[in-house]
N, C-alpha and C positions, 0 to 999 in steps of 0.2 A: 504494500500500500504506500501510496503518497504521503498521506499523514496532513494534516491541519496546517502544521504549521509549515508546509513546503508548496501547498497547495495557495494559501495566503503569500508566499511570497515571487511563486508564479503569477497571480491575478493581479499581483500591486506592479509586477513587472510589466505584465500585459499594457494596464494602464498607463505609464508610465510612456509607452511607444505609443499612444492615441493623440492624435491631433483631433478627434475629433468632438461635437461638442457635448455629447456623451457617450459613455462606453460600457458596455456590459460584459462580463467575463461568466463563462459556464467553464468548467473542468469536471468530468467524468474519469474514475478512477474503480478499475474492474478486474479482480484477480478472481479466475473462474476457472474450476476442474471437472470435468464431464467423464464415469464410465458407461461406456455404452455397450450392448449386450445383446444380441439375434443367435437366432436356430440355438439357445441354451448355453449362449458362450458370450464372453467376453472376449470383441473383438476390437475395442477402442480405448483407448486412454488419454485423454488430450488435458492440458494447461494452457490456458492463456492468460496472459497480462496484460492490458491493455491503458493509456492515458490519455484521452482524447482537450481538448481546450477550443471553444469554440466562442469568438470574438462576435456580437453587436456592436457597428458604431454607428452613432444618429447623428446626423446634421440639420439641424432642425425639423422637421416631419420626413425627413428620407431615412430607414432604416437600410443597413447594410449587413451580413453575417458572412462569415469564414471560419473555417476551422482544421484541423489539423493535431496530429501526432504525435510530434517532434517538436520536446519540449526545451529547445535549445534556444539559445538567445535569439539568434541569426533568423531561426522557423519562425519564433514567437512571433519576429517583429516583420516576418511577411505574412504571416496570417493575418496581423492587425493593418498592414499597407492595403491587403488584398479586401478585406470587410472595409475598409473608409472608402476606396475605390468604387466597388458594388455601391453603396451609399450614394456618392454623389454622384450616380450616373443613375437614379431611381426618380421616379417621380415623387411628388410631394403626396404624402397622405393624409386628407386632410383630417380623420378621424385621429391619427395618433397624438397623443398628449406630452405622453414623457414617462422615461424610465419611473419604473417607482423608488421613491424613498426609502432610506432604512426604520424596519420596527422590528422590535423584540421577536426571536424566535426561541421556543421551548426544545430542549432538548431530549429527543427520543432516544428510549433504549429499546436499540432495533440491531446491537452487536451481539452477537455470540461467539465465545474464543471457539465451544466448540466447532461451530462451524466453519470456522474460520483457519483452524489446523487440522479440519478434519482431514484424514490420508488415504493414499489409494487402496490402499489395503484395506478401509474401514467400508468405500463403496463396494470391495470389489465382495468382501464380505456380503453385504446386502445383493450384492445382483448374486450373487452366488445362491443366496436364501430363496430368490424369486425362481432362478434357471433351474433348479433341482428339486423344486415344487412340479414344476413342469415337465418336467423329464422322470420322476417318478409317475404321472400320469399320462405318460407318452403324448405330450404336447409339448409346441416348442414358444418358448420367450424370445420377446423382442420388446429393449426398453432401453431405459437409463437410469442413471443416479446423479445429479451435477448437486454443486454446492457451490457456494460464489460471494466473495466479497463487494459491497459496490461502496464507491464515496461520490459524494457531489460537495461543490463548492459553487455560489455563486454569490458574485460580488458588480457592484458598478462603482462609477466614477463617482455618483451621489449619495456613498455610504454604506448600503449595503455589501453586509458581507456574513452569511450563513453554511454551516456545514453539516454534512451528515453521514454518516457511515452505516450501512446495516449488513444484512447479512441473509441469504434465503440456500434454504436446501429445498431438492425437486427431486420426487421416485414418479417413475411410470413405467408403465408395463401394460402390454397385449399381449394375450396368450394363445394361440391359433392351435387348433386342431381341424383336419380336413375338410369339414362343414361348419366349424362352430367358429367361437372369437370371446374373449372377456379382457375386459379391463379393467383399471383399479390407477389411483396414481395419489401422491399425498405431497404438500408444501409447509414449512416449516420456514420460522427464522435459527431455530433448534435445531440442528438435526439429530441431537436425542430424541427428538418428536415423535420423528420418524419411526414405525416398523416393517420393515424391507420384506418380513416373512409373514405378517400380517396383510400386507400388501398382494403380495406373491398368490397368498392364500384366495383373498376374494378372486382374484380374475383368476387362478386357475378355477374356481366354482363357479362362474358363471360360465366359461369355457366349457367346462363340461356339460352343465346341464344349457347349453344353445346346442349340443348336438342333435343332427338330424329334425333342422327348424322346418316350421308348417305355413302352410298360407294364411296370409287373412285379408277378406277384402276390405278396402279403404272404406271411410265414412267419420263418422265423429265417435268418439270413445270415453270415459274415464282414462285419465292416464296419471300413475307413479312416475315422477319425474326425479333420478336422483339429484345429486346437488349441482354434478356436472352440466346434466341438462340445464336444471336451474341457472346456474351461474351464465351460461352461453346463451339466455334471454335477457338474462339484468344486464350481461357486459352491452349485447346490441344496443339496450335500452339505451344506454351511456351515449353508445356510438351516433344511434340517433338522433337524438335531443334533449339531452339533460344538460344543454350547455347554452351560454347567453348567445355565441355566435349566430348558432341555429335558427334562434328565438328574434332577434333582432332581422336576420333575410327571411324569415316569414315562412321557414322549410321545416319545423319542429312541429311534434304531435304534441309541444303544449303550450304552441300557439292557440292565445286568445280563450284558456283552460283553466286558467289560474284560480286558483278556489274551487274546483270545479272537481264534481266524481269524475275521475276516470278508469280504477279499477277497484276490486272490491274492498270491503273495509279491513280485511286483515292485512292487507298490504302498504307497509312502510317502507320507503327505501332511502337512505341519508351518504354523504359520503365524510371519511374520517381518516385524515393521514392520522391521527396519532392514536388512531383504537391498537392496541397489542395484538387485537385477533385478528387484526390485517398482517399487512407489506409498509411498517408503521415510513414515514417519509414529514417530517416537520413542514417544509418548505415548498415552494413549487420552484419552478425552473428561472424565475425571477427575484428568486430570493423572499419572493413575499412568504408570510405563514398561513399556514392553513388553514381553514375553517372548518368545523363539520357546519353541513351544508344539508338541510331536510329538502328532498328533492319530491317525494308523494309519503302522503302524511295520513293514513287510515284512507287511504284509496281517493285520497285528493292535490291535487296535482299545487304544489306548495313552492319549489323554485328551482333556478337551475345555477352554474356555478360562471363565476367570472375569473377573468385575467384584468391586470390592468388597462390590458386597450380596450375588452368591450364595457368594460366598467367605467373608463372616459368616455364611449358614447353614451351615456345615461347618465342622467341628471340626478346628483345624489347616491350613485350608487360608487361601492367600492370592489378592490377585487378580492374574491374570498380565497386567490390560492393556488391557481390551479392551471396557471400556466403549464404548455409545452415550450420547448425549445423553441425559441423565433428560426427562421421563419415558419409557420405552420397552416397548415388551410383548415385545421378541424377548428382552432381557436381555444377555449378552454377545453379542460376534459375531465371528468371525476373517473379519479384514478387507481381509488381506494370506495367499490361502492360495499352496501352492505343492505342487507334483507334483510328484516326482522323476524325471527323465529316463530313459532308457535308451540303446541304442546305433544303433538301426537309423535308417536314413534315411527318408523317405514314400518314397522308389523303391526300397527295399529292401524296404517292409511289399509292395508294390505288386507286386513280381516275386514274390513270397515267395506269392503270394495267388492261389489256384484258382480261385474264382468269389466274388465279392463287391460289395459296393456301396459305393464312394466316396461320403465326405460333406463336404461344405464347412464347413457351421454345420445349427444345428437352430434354430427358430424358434418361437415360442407354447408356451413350454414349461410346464406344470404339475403340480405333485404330485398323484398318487392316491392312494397311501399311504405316509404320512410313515414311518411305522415301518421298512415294508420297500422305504422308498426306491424305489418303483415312480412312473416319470415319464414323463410320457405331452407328444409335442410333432411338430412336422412337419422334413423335413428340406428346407434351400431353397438355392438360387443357387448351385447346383451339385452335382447329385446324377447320379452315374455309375456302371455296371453293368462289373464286372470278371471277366476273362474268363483263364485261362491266363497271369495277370501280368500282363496288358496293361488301360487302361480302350476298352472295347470301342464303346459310346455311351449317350447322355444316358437317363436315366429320368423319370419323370414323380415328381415330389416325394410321398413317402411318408411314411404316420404310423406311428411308433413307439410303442408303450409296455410300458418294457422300467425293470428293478428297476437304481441303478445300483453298488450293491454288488455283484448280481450280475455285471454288466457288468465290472468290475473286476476282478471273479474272473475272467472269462475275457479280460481283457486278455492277450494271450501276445507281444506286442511293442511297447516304446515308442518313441517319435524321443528322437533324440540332443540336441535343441536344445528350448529353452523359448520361449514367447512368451507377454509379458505383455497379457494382455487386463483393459481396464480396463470395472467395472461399468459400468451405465446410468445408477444413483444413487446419490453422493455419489462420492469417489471412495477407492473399494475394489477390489478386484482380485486380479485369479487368474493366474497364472504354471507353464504348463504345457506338456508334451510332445502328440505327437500319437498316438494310438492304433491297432494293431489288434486289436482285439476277434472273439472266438468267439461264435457264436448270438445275434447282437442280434435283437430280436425286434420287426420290424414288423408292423403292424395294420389298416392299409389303407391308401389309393390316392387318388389324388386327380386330377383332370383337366386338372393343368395341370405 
């Protein structure tokens, strides 16, 4: 790692090479170990280190960015030639305002030494736990184990200057047998969190019992949603409109909503860099601090998050946090969401349930329409057909596309417990219960 105190005298350096009439400084600092693991074997082992530093300079409403590697004097100070350049060859914007000011940021304990000295011998341990789960029930794994240090630093010319260090461990596993598939995957800032054979375990059990999967024709169902699924409808949510950018070009599903039902009353969703049971993160990419930010509020659509530019376009408002990287087209992002739990267990949605279909995760998911959150995706590695409370047997993987506001509205039971599932990129992350949902509505069928 870079360290605080190396990173602070890279940023004052950075600045120091600006002419310009403001300057913002990012540094990202990444020491990450990945074992990877197919057909029952560990066939990868990789390290990487990485320090990336990425320069904003303003010259009055023109933004400019550049970034770069090479954290040597001579790199620094063409990175920073290279962003004033980009700058004043930019048109004027006339919305932007100005860098933000420095305030107080709270410090998260988001470090684990464990994780952070974990060795390869201690993944290779855990894939090893998963591969011989598998190979004891003549099925073969394919997965990982990574573990990873990250730092962020970000500082401007007007003061600010915020740091953070955390730490995330990631297991996942598929388990494939010649008709069947199960999965299973767990995130941690711990990786004593972590169990590798507890892991191993559920997707070799769902693997087995998807063997020799059945048809079902499409139409509207009760559907067991586990967290995976769950999480891969609250991240879209994100993606689609729980940000001010959205809200202000007129493209968000809670445009003109505000105070207003939009899904049913169990459903809360907030976002929270400093909750423990996330990807905890103080600050956003501009240095501001966080806010938890109540986004739908007992199935009422309550707010969405800001940066400081779309927080200069509105009058009175400020930004809650939640900056990306400049330059960006998504604008803010909640990056840390979080579902509110309920009481029932998955063997209580599961007794509780007539005829329905178990879902493990959903896979290849895409928006159809942003507005009315209509998301169209397949369901995979373990998909089961319920019967009088009971899962009866396997299905053959089915496509949905099904609105997920509406979905929510007929959520009529949550799990008691959360699980933080962390994004694919960067790391961002959803923290969420498991669902039973009324009328989800599948669209066809597939042959495998």
């Amino acid at each position: 790692m870079l360290g605080k105190e190396r990173m602070q005298a890279i940023a004052e350096k950075v600045l120091g090479f600006s002419e310009a009439d403001q300057t913002e400084v990012l540094i990202f600092g990444k020491d990450e170990q990945l074992t990877r693991f197919a057909v029952n074997t560990i066939h990868q082992n990789v390290s990487e280190t990485n320090a990336t530093v990425r320069v904003r300079c303003v010259y009055g409403k023109k933004n400019g960015v550049a970034s770069g590697n090479d954290l040597s004097d001579e790199a620094l100070r063409k990175v920073v030639e290279s962003a004033q350049t980009v700058a004043r060859f930019q048109k004027d914007n006339p919305d932007f305002v100005s860098l933000p000011g420095p305030q107080k940021v709270e410090t998260s304990m988001a470090f684990f030494e464990s994780t952070a000295a974990c060795t390869p011998e201690v993944r290779a341990r855990g894939a090893a736990a998963i591969c011989s789960l598998s190979r004891e029930n003549e099925l073969e794994a394919a997965g990982a184990f990574s573990t990873a240090v990250d730092e962020l630093m970000a500082v401007n010319s007007l003061g600010v200057s915020a740091y953070h260090r955390g730490t995330i461990a990631h297991i996942v596993t598929v388990i494939m047998g010649p008709d069947s598939s199960g999965y299973a995957s767990a995130d941690a800032m711990d990786v004593t969190a972590l169990d590798p054979e507890d892991i191993g375990r559920v997707a070799v059990e769902k693997a087995l019992k998807s063997k020799n999967p059945t048809d079902l024709e499409p139409g509207e169902y009760t559907v067991i949603l586990e967290e995976n699924a769950v999480g891969d409808m609250i991240d879209t949510l994100g993606y689609l409109g729980l940000d001010a950018l959205s809200v202000q070009e007129g493209r968000s599903f809670m445009n003109d909503r505000f105070g207003q039902k939009i899904t049913g009353d169990r459903i809360t969703i907030w976002d929270d860099g400093h909750d423990p049971r996330g990807l905890m993160l103080p600050f956003d990419y501009e240095g501001v601090p966080k806010q938890k930010v109540t986004l739908i509020e007992k199935g009422v659509a309550a707010g969405v998050v800001y940066d400081s530019f779309t927080a200069g376009r509105e009058k009175g408002k400020t930004s809650t946090g939640h900056s990306l990287p400049a330059p960006n087209s998504w604008g803010p992002y909640p990056t840390n969401l979080f579902m509110a739990p309920g009481e029932a267990t998955k063997e209580e949605m599961l007794a509780a349930t007539e005829k329905g279909i178990w879902v493990t995760r959903f896979h290849y998911t895409n928006p159809v329409h942003p507005i009315k959150t209509v998301l169209t995706g397949m369901t995979r590695d373990g998909t089961f057909l319920i019967e009088k409370g009971r899962i009866t047997r396997p299905l053959k993987n089915l496509r949905f596309t099904q609105s997920i506001l509406e979905a929510l509205a007929n959520a009529d039971m949550l799990g008691k417990d959360l699980k933080l599932i962390k994004a694919d990129w960067e790391n961002f992350a959803t923290c969420v219960p498991a669902a039973r949902i009324q009328k989800f509505r599948f669209t066809g069928t597939t042959e495998f």
